[in-house]
PASEBA-1860 file (N, C-alpha, C; in nm, 3 decimals):
! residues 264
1> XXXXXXXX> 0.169/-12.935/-10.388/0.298/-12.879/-10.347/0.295/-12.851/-10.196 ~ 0.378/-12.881/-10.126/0.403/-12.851/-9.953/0.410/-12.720/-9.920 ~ 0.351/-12.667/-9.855/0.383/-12.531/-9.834/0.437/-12.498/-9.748 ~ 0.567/-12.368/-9.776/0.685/-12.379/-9.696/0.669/-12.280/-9.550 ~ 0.739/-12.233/-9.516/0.722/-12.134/-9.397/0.895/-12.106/-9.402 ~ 0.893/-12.009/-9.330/1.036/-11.926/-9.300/1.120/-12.030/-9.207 ~ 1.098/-12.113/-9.123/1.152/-12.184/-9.055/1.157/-12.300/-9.086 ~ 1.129/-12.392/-9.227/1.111/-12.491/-9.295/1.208/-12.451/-9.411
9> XXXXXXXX> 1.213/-12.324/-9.456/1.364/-12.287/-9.547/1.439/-12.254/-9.495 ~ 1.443/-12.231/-9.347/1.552/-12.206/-9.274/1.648/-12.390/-9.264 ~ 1.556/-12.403/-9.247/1.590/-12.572/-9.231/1.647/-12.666/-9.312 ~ 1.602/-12.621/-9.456/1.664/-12.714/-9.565/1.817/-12.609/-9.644 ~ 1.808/-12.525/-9.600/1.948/-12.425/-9.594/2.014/-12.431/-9.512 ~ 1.991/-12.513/-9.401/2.087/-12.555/-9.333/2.124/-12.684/-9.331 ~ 2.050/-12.755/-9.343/2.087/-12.911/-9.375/1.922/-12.975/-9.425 ~ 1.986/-12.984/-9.554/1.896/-13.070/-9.633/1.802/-13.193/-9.599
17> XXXXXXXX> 1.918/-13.286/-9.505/1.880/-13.410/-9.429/1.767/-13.396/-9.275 ~ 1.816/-13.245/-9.265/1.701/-13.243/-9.130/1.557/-13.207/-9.200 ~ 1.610/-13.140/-9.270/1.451/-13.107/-9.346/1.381/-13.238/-9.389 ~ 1.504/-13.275/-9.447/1.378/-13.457/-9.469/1.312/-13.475/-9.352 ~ 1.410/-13.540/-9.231/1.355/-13.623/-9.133/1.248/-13.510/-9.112 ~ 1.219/-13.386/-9.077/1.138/-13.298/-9.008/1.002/-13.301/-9.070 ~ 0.992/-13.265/-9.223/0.896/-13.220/-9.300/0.842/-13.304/-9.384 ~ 0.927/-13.416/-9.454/0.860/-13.514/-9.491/0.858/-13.680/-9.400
25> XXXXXXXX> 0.945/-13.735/-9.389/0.972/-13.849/-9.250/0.866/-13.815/-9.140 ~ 0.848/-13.660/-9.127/0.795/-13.611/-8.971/0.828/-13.675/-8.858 ~ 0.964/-13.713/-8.859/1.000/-13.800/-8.712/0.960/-13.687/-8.649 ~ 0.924/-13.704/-8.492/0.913/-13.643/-8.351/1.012/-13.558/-8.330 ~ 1.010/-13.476/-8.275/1.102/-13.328/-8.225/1.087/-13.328/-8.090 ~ 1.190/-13.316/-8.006/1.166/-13.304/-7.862/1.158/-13.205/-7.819 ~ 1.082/-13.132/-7.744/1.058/-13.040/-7.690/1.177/-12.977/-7.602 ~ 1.157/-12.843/-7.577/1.312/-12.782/-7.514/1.279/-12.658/-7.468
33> XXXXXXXX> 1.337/-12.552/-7.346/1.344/-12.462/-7.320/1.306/-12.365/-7.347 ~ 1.409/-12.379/-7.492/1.436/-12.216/-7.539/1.271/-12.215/-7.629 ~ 1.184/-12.317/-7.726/1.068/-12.353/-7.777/0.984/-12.333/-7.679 ~ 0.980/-12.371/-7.555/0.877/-12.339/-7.472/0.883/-12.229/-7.411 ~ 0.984/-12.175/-7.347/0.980/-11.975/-7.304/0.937/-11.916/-7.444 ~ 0.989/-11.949/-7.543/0.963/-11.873/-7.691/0.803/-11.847/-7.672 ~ 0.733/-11.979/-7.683/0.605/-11.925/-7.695/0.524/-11.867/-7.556 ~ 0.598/-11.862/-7.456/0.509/-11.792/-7.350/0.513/-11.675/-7.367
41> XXXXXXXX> 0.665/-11.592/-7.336/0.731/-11.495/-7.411/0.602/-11.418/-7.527 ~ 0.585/-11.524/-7.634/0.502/-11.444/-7.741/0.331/-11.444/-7.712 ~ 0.322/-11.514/-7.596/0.186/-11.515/-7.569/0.151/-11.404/-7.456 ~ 0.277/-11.388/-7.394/0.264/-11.261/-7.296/0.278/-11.117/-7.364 ~ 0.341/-11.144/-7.442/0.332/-10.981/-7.511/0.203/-10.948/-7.615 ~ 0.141/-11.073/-7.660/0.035/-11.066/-7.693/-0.111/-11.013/-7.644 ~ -0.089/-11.089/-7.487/-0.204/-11.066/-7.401/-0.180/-10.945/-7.366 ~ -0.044/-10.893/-7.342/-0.025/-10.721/-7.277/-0.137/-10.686/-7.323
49> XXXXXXXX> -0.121/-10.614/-7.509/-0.213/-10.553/-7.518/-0.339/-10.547/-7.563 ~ -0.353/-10.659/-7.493/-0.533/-10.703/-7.449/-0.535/-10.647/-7.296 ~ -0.484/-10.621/-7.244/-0.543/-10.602/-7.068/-0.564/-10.501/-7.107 ~ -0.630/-10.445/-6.927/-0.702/-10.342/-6.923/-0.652/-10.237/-6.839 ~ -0.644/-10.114/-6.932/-0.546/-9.992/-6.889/-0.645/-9.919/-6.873 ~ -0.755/-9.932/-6.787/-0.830/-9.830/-6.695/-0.745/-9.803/-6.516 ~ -0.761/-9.651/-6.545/-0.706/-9.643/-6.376/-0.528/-9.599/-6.430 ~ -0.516/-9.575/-6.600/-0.330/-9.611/-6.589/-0.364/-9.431/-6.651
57> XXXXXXXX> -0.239/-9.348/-6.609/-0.208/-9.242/-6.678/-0.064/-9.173/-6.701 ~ -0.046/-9.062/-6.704/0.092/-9.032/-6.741/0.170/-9.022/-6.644 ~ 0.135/-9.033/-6.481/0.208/-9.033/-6.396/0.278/-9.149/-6.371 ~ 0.164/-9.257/-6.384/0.192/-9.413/-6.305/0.217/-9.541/-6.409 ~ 0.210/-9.471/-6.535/0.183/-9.612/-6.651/0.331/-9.695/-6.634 ~ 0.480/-9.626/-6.614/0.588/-9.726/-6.605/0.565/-9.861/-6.546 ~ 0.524/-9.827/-6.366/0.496/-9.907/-6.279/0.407/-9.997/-6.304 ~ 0.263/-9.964/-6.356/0.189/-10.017/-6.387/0.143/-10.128/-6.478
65> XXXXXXXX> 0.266/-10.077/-6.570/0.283/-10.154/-6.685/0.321/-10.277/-6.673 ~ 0.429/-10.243/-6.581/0.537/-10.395/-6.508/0.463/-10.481/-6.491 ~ 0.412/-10.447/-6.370/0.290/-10.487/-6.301/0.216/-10.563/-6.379 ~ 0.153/-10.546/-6.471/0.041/-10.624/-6.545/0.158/-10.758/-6.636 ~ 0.248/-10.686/-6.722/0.362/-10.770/-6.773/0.399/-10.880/-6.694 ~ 0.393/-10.851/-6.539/0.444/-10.946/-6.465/0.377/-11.056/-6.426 ~ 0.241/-10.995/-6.416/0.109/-11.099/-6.350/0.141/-11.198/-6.468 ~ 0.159/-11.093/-6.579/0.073/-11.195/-6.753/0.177/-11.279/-6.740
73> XXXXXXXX> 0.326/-11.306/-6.691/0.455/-11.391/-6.736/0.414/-11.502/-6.606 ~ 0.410/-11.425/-6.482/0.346/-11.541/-6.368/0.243/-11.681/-6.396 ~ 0.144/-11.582/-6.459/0.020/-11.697/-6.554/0.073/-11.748/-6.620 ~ 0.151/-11.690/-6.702/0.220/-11.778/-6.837/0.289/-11.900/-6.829 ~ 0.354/-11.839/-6.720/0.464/-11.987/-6.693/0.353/-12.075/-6.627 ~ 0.311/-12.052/-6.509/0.277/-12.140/-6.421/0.079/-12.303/-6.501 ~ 0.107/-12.177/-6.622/0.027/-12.258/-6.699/0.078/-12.368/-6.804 ~ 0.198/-12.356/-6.848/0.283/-12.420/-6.902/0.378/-12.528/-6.836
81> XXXXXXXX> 0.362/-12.476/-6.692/0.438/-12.601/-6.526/0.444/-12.716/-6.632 ~ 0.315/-12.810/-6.661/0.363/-12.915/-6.690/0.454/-12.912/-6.779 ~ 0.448/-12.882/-6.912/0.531/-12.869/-6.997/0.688/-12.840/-6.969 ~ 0.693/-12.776/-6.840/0.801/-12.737/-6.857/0.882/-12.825/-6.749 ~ 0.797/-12.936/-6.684/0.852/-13.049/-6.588/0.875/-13.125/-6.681 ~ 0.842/-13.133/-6.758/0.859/-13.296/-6.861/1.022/-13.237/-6.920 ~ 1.083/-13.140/-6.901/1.241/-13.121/-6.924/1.329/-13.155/-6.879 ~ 1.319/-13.231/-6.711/1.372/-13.232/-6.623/1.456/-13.160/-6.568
89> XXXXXXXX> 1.438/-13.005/-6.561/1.450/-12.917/-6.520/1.511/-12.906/-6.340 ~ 1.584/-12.852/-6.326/1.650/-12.886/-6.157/1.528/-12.720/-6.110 ~ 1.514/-12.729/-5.961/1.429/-12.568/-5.931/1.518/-12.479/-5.961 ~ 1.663/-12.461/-5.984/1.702/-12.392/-6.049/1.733/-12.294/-6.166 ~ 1.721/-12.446/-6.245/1.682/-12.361/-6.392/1.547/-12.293/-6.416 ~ 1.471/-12.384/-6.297/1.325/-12.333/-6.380/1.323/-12.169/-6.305 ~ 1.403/-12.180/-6.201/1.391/-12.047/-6.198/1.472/-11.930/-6.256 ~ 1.571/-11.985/-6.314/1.650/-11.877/-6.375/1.610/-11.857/-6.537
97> XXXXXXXX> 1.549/-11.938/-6.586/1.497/-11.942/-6.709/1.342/-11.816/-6.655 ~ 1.290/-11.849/-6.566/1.189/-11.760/-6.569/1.237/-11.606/-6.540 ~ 1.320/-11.591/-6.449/1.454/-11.483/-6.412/1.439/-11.401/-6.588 ~ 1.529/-11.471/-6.625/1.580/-11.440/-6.763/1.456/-11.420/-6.897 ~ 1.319/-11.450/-6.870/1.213/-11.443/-6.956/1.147/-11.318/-6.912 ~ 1.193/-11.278/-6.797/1.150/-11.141/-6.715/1.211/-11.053/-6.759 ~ 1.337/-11.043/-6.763/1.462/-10.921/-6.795/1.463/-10.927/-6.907 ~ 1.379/-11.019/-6.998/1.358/-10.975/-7.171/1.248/-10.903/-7.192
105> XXXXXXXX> 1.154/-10.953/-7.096/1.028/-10.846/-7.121/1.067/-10.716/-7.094 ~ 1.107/-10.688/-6.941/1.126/-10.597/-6.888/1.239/-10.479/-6.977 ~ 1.323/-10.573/-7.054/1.366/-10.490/-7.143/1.269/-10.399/-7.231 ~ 1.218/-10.492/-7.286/1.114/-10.432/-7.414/1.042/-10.355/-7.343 ~ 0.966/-10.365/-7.247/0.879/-10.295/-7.176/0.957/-10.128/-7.142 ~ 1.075/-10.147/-7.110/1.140/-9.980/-7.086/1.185/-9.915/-7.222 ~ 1.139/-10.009/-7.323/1.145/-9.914/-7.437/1.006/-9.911/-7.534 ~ 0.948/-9.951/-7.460/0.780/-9.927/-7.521/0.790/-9.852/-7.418
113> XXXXXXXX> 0.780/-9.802/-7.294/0.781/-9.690/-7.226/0.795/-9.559/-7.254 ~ 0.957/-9.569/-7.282/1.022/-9.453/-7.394/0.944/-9.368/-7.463 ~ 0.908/-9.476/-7.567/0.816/-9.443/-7.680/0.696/-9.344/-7.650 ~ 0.622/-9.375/-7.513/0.509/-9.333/-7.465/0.588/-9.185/-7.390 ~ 0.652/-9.157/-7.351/0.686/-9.077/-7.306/0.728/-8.973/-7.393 ~ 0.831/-9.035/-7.492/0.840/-8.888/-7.618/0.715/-8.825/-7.674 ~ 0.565/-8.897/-7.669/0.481/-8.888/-7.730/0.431/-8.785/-7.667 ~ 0.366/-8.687/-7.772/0.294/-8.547/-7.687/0.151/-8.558/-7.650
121> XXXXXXXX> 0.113/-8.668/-7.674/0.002/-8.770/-7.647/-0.012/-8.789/-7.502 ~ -0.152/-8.855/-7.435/-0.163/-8.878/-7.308/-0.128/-8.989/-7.309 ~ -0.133/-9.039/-7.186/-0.096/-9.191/-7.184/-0.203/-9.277/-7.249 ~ -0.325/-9.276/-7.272/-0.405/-9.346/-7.327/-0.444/-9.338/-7.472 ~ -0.399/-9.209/-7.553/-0.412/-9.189/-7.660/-0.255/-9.230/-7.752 ~ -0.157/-9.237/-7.657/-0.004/-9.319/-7.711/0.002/-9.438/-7.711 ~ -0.098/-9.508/-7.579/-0.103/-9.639/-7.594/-0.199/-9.683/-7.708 ~ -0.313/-9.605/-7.782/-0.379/-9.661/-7.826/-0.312/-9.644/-8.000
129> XXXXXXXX> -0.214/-9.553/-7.974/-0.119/-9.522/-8.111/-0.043/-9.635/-8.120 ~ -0.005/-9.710/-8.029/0.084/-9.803/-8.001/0.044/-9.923/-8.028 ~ -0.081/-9.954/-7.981/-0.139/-10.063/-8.012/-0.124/-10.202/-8.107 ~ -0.060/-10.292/-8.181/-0.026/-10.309/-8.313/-0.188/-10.337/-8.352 ~ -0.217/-10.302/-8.511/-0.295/-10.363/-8.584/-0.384/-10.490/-8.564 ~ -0.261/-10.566/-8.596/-0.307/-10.687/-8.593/-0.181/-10.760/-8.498 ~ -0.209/-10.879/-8.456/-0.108/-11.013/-8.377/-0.132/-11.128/-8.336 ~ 0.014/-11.235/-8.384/-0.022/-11.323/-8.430/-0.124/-11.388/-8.510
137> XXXXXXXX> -0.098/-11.307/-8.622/-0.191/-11.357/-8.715/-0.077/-11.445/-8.839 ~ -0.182/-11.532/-8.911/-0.137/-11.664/-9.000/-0.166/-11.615/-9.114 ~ -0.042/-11.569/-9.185/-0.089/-11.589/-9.355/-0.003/-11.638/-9.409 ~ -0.109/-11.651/-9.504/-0.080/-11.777/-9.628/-0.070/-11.714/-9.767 ~ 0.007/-11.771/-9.877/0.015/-11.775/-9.992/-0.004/-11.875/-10.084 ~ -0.149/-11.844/-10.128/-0.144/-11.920/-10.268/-0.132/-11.945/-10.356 ~ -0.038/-11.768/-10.381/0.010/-11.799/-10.560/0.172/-11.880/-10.530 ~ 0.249/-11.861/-10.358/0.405/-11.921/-10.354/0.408/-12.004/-10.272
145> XXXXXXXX> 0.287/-12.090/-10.219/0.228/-12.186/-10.095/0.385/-12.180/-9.978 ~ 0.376/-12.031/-9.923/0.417/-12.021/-9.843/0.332/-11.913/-9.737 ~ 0.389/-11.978/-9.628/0.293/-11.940/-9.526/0.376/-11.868/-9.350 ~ 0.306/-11.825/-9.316/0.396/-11.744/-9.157/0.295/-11.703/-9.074 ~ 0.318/-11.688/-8.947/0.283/-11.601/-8.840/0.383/-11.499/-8.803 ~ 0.255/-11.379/-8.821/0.372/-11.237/-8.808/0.314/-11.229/-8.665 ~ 0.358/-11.160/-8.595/0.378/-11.131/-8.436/0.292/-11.007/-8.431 ~ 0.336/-10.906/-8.499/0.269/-10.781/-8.492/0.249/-10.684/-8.618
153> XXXXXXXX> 0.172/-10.640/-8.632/0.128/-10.516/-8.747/0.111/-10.377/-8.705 ~ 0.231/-10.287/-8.736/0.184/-10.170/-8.677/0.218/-10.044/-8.733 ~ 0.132/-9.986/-8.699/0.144/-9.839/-8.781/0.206/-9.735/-8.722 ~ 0.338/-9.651/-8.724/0.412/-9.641/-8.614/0.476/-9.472/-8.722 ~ 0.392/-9.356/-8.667/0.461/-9.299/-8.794/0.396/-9.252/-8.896 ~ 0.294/-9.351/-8.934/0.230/-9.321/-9.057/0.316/-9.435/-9.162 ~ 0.402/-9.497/-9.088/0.437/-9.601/-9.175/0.388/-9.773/-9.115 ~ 0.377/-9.861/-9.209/0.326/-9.989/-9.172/0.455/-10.086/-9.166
161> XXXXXXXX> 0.472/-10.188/-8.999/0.546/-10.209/-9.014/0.536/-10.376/-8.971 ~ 0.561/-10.443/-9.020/0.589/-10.601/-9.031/0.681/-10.679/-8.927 ~ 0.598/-10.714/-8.738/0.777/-10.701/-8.700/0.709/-10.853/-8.625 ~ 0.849/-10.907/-8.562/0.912/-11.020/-8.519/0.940/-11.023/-8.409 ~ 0.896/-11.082/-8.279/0.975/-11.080/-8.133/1.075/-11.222/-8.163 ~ 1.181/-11.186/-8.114/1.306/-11.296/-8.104/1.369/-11.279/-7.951 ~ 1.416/-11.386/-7.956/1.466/-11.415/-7.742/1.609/-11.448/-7.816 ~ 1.648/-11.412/-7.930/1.824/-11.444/-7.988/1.912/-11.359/-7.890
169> XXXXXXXX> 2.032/-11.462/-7.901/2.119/-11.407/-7.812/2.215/-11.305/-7.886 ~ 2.204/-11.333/-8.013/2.272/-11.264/-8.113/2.208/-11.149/-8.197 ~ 2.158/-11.047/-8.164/2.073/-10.979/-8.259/2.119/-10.888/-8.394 ~ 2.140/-10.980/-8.465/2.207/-10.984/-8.630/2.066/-10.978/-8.699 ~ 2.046/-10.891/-8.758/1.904/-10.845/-8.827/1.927/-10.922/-8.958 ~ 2.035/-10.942/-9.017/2.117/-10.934/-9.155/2.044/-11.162/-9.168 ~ 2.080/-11.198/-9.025/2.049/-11.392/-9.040/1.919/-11.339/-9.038 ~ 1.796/-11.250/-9.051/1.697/-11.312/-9.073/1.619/-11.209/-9.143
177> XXXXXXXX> 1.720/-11.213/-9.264/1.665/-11.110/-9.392/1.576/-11.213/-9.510 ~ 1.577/-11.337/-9.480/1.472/-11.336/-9.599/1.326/-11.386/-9.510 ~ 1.363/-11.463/-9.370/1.228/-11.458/-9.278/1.103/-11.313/-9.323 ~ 1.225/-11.202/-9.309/1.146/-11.036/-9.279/1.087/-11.043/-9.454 ~ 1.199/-11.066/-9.543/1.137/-11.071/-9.707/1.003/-11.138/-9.756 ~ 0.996/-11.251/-9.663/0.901/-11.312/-9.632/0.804/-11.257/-9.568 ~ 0.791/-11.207/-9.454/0.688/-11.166/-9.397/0.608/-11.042/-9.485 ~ 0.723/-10.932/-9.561/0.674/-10.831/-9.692/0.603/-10.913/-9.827
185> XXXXXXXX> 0.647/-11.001/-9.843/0.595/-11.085/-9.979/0.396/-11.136/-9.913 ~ 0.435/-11.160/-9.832/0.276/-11.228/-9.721/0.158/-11.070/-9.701 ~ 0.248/-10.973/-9.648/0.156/-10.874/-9.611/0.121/-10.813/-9.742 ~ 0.165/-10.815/-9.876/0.138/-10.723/-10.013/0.064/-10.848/-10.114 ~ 0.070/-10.993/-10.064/-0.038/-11.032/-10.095/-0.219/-11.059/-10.040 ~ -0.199/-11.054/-9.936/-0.326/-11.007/-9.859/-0.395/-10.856/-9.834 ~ -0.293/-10.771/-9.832/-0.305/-10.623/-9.858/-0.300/-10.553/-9.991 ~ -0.238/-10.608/-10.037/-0.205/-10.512/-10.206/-0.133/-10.425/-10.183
193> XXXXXXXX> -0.049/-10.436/-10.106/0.054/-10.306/-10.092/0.198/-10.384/-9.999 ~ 0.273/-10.304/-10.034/0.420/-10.298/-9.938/0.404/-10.255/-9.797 ~ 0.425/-10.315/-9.709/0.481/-10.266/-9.575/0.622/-10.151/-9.551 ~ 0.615/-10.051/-9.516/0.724/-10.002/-9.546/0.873/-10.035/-9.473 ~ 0.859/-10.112/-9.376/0.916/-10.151/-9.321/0.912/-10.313/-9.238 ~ 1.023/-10.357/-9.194/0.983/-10.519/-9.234/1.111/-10.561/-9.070 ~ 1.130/-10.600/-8.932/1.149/-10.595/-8.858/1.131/-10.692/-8.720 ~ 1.242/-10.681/-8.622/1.199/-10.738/-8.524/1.252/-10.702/-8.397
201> XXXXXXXX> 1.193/-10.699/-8.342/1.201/-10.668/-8.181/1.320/-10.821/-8.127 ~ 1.434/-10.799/-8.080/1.483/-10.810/-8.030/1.520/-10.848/-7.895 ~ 1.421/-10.901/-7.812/1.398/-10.860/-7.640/1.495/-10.849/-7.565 ~ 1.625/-10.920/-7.623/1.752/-10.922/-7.518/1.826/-10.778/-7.576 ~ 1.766/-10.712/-7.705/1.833/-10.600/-7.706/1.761/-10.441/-7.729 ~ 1.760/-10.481/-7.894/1.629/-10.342/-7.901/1.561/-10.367/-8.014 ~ 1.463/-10.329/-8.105/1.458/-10.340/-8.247/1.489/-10.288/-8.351 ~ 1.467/-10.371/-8.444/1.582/-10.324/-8.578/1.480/-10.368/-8.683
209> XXXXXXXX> 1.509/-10.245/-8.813/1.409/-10.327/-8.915/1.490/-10.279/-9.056 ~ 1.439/-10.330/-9.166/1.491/-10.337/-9.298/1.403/-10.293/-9.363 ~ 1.425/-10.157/-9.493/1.338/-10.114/-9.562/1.263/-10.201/-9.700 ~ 1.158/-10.203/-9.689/1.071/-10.316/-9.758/1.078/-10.231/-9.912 ~ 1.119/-10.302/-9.980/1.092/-10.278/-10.164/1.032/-10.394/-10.291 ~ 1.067/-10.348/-10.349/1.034/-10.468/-10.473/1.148/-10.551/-10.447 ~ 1.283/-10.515/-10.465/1.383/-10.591/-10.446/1.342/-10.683/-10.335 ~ 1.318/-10.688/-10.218/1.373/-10.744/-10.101/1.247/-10.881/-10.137
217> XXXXXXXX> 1.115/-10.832/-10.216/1.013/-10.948/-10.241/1.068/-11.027/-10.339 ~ 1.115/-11.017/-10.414/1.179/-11.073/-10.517/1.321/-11.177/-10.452 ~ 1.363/-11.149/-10.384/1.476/-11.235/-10.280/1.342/-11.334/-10.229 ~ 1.285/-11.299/-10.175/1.173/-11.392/-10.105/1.134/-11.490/-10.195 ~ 1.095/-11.450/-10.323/1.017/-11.552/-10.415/1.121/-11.607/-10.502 ~ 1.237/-11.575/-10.521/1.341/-11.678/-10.566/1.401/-11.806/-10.443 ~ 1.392/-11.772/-10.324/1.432/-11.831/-10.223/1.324/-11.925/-10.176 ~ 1.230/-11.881/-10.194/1.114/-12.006/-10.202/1.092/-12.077/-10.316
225> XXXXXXXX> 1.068/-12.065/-10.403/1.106/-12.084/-10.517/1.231/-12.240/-10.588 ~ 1.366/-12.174/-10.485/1.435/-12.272/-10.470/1.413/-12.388/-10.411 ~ 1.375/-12.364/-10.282/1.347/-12.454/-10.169/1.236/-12.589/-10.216 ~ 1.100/-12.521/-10.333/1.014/-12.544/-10.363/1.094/-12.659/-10.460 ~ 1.132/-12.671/-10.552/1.174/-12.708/-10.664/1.315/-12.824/-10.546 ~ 1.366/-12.773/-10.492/1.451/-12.876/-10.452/1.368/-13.010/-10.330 ~ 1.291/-13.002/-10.303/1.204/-13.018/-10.172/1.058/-13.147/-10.265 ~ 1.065/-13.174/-10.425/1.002/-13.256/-10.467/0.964/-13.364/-10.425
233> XXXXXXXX> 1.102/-13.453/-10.379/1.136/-13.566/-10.422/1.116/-13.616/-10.249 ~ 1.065/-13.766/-10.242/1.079/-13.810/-10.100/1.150/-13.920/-10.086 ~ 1.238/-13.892/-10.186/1.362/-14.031/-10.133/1.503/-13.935/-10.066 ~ 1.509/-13.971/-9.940/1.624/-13.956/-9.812/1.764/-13.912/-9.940 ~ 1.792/-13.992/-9.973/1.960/-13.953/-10.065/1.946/-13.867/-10.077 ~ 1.812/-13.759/-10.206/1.812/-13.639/-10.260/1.810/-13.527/-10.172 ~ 1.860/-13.587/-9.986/1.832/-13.468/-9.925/1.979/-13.476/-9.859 ~ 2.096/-13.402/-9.882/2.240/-13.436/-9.775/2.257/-13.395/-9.675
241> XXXXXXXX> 2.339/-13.450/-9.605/2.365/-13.436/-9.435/2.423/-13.287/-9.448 ~ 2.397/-13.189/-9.381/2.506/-13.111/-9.378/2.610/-13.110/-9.267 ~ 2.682/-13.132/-9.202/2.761/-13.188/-9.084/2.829/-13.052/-9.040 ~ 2.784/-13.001/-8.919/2.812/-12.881/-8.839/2.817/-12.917/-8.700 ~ 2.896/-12.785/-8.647/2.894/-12.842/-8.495/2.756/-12.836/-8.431 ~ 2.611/-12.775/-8.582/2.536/-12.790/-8.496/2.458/-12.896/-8.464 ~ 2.536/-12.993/-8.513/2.484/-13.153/-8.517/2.470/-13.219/-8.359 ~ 2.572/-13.210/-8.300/2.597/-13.174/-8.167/2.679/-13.128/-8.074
249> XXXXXXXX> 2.628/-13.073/-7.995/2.701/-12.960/-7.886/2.728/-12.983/-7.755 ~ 2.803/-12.915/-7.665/2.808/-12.917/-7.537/2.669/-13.006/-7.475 ~ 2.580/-12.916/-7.499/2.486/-12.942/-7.403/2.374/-12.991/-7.445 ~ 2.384/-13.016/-7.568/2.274/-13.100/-7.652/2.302/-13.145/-7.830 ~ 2.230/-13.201/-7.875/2.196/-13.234/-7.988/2.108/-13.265/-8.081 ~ 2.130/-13.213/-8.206/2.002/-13.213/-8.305/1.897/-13.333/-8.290 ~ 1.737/-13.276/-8.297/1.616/-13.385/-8.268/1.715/-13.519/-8.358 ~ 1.743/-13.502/-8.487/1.745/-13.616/-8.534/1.908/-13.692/-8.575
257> XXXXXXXX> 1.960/-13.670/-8.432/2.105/-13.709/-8.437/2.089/-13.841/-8.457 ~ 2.112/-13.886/-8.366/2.047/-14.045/-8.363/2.035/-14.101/-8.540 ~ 1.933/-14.067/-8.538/1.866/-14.174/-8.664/1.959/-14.104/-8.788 ~ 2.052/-13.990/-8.783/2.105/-13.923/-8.892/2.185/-14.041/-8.924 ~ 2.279/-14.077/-8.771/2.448/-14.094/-8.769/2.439/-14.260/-8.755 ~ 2.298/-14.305/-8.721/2.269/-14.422/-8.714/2.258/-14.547/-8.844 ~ 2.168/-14.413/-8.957/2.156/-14.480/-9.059/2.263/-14.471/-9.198 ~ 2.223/-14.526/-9.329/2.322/-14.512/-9.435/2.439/-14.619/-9.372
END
């Protein structure tokens, strides 16, 4: 059986036919922007809290913080250059895309700040409260061969919480309620327990999360479930076009326009 991921049932719920070409066909996907800031983005907030906060305290940590955030996005990009020439990118965009990958951090960053500041904690004992668990880590399921990378694990509270960085322009918690159902179904089979909360950070806004139950796992494993059972078969017909404007747009179009509108 194929094992699914949150963005592979995102896919065949939105059009059946891309999921073919994507997951079984595996035609090629072209690389793009918003896929490549995505993962620098998640590799910089990753490395944050790996650096080293010697020398930082309750006077200077705002500044400081930037500071390191900023070096880590500088590296980030400028290690990714090639990748991000093969877009044909004008110096413009590449700089306003990096502009705009800044003022998302920098968002998040003045509210992980916040946080440190309500805390009656020093600066080094809030950061180390702060810390997540675990990040980017890969789990898998082998009793629903579905699988994810959660972003962060953290204990925030005394509660455990399951969360998501997104660069969406839209931050609607509600489009990515069974992703989060998913990510609770993943952490209570490797843990044996519920997350109490199930979430994502937002960067263009703030974070938001959904209370984790039996119910919300049970949405997860019928929804995979479905996907599983419809997703058998590798003949093209049993998979339909779904035809949206997100087929194509202003300024681009789906990896597999072409060969969709080409063939049949």
């Amino acid at each position: 059986m194929r094992v699914q991921s949150p963005s592979s049932i995102k896919t065949y719920k939105h059009c059946p036919r891309k999921y073919f070409y994507q997951y079984i066909a595996k035609l090629p996907t072209v690389p793009n922007i918003h896929q490549i800031r995505g993962n620098i983005v998640h590799a910089v907030l990753e490395k944050f809290f790996q650096a080293n906060m010697g020398g930082i305290d309750d006077g200077n940590f705002p500044q400081r913080l930037h500071l390191i955030m900023q070096d880590l996005l500088v590296k980030e990009w400028k290690g990714d250059r090639e990748r991000l020439d093969l877009l044909g990118m004008s110096e413009d965009q590449y700089v306003r895309y990096f502009e705009d990958s800044m003022s998302m951090l920098s968002n998040w960053l003045h509210q992980f700040c916040e946080k440190i500041r309500k805390s009656p904690l020093s600066f080094p004992r809030a950061w180390a409260a702060l810390v997540p668990r675990e990040q980017e880590q890969h789990y898998q399921s082998q009793k629903f061969y579905v699988r994810g990378f959660i972003d962060a694990v953290e204990e925030i509270d005394g509660q455990i919480r399951v969360m998501d960085y997104k660069t969406d322009k839209d931050p609607d918690i509600e489009k990515h309620r069974l992703q989060l159902a998913i990510y609770a179904l993943l952490y209570k089979e490797k843990h044996g327990t519920l997350p109490d909360k199930s979430g994502i950070y937002f960067l263009k806004g703030g974070e938001q999360h959904i209370t984790v139950d039996e119910g919300l796992v049970e949405f997860a494993k019928r929804e995979i479930a479905m996907v599983h059972e419809k997703t058998q078969s590798l003949d093209k017909k049993t998979y339909p076009k779904n035809i949206t404007p997100l087929c194509k747009w202003s300024t681009g179009q789906c990896d597999f326009y072409d060969t969709c509108f080409n063939e049949d």
